[in-house]
N, C-alpha and C positions, 0 to 999 in steps of 0.2 A: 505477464511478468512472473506471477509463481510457478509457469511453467520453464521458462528460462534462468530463473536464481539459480538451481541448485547447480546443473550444467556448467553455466558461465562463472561461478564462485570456483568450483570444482578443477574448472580449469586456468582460473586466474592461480591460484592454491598451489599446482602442478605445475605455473610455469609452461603450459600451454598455449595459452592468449597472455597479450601484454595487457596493463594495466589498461591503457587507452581503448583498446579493442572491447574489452569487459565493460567500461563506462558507455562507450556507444552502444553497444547492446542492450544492457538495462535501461540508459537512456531515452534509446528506441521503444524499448518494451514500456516504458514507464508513463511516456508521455502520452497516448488517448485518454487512461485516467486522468491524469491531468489535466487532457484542455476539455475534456466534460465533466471534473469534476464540482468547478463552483457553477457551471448551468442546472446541474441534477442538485445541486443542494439549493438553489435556489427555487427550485420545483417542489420542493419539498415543506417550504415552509410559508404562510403570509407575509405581505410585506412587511408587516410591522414586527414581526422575529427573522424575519429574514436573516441580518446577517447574526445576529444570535445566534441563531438554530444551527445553523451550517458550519460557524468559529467553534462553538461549543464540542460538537461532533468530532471534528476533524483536531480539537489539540487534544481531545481525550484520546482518539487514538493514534497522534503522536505522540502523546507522554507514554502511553501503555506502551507502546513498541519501542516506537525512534529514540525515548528515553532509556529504554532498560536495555540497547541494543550495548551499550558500552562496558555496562557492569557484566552483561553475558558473556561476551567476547573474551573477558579479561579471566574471567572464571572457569570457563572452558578452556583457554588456552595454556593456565597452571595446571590443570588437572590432565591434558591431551584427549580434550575433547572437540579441539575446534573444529573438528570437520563436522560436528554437526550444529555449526553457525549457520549453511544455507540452509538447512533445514527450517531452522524458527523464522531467516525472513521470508520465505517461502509461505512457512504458516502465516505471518503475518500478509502477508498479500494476501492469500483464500481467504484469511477472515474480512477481509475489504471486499472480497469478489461478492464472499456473503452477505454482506451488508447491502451493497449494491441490489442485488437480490430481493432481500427484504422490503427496501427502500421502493425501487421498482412495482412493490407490490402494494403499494399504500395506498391509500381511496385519495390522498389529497393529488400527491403525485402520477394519478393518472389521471383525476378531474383535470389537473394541467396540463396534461398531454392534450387531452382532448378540446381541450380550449383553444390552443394555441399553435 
């Protein structure tokens, strides 16, 4: 997915791709995160924070991003800066990749790899 944002924005932007063309894309791109993400948070935590652990996570970096994406948008586009909109959700996807990453590298989350 943060390899496709800036591309696929870039060209929704230009009137290159239709808007539908641009949502199957990301869509594409967006969904393996998705259907392994509540398995990998679920790895990550015991049962008894389970779904804690993993809500917690995932509204903070909702709020941090998918929150502040509207006030950004609207502030760059007064100022004629919005072409570097795909920029930031871009960043926000590597810092998921990153997380991933981290997460991946946990003693608990690979004790359950190896368990299971």
């Amino acid at each position: 997915q943060a390899v496709a944002t800036v591309p696929v924005l870039w060209m929704l932007q230009s009137r290159v791709l239709p808007f539908g063309g641009a949502a199957v894309v990301l869509g594409v791109a967006l969904a393996p995160g998705l259907a392994v993400g509540n398995v990998m948070g679920g790895l990550l935590f015991p049962t008894s924070l389970r779904a804690m652990g993993s809500g917690v996570g995932m509204a903070i970096g909702i709020a941090a991003f998918g929150g502040t994406l509207p006030m950004l948008a609207e502030e760059l586009r007064s100022h004629g800066g919005y072409w570097l909109l795909p920029y930031y959700v871009a960043a926000a996807a590597l810092c998921g990749l990153a997380a991933v990453q981290m997460a991946t590298r946990s003693p608990g989350f690979m004790a359950a790899v190896h368990r299971g």
